[in-house]
N, C-alpha and C positions, 0 to 999 in steps of 0.2 A: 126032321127039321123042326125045331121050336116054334112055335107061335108067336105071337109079336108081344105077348105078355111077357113073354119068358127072354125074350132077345131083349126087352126094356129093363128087367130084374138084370141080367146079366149086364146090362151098359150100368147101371147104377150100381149094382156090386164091385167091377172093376173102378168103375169113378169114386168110389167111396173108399177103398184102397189108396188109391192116387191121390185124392184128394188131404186125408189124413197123413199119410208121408209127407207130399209137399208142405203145410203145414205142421208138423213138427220138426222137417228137417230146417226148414229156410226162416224158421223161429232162431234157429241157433248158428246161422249163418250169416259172414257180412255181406250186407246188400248194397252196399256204398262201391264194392269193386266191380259190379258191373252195372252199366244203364240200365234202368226197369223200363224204358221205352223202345229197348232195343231185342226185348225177348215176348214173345207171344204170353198171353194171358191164359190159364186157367180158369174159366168164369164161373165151376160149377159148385153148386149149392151156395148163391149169390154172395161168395169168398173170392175175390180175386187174389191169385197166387201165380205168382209167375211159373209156366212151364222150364223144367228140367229136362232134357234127354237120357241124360249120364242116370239120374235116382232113378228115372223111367224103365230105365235098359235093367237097372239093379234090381226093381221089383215087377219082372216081367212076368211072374209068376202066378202074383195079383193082378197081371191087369192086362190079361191073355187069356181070362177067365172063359171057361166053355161049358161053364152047367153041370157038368158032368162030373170032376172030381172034383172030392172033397178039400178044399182052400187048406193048407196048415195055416196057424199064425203066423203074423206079418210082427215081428220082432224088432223095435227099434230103443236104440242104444244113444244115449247123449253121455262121452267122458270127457274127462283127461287123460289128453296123450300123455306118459311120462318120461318117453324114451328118451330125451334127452336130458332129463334130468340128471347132475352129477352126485357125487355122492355124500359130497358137503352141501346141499342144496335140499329145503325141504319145502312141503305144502301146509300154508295155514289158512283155512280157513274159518270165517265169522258167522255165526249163525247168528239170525233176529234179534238178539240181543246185544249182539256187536261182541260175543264171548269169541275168542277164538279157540279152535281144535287144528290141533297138527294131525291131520291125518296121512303123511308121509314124509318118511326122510331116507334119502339117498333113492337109490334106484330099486330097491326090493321090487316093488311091484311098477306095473307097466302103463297102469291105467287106472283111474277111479270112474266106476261108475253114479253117473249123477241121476238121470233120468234114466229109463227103461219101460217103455210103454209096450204093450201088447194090443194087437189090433187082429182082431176075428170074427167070423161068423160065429153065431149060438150054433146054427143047424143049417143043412142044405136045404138052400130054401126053392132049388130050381123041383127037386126032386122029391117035397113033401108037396099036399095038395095046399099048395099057394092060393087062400080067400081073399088078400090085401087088395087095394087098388096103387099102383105103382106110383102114381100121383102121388096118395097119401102117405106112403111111403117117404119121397122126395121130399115132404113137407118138413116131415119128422126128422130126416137127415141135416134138412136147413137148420132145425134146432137144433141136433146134435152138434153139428159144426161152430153154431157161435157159443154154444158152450165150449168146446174145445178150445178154440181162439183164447175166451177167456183165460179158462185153465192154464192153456201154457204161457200165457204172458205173469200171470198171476205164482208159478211158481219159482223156487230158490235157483235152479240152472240160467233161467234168463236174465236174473239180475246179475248173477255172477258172468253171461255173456256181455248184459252190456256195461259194464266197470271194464273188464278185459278187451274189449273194441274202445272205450276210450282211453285205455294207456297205452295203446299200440302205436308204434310210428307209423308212417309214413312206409318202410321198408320193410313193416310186418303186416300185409294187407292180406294175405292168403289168409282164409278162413279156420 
């Protein structure tokens, strides 16, 4: 049985999973199609983010966490769908300078990838001799987190999210 050190590493290792997923995923999501008063809060590492069950279920892996083995990376992907793209139909995008690049036309490819974030432990930290205090820990995650916050508001995918959530109708509200 773990020690209560090791059970508080191991709640913050999975919360820190979790918490990074929700924030990068629900960065690129519209939140206008469901009430944010109608789903439970996330409150940890003083980021409110709305709870998910569906991303929850998805990264059970990270957050089912038991000390024990070693975590793989936690893999997340922000694209373009391109599947319905026809074949007279192509993608241009503007880079900061307002220059455009075509980087597709017809359906060759299925997807562009825009973002791709990698989320991992350095080292197993249940199973080296752990000197930290888990507090201080939590403290340094608090910063990690409004740095991150930042970050993904501050890059190219989100502005391209929110241009694309204002030319949407009414009849294209799915994410």
């Amino acid at each position: 049985m773990a020690n209560n050190t090791d059970k508080q590493l191991i709640e913050l290792i999975e919360n820190f999973f979790l918490k990074a997923t929700l924030l990068i995923c629900h960065s690129k999501s519209q939140s206008d199609s469901v009430s944010s008063d109608s789903l439970p809060k996330n409150r940890w590492f003083n980021i409110n983010t709305l709870q998910d069950p569906v991303l929850e279920a998805e990264i059970k892996e990270w957050t089912m966490y038991d000390g024990k083995k070693t975590l793989p990376p936690l893999v997340i992907e922000t694209y373009l769908d391109l599947r319905k793209l026809t074949s007279t139909q192509s993608i241009t995008l503007k880079d900061q300078e307002g220059n455009p690049w075509n980087v597709c036309k017809g359906t060759r490819k299925s997807e562009i990838v825009l973002e791709r974030w990698l989320v991992e432990l350095d080292k197993p930290l249940i199973q080296s001799n752990f000197d930290e205090d888990v507090s201080d820990i939590y403290k340094q995650l608090i910063l990690l987190f409004r740095y991150l916050y930042t970050l993904i508001q501050l890059l190219p995918a989100s502005d391209l999210q929110m241009r694309l959530s204002k030319t949407k109708g009414p009849q294209d509200s799915s994410p």
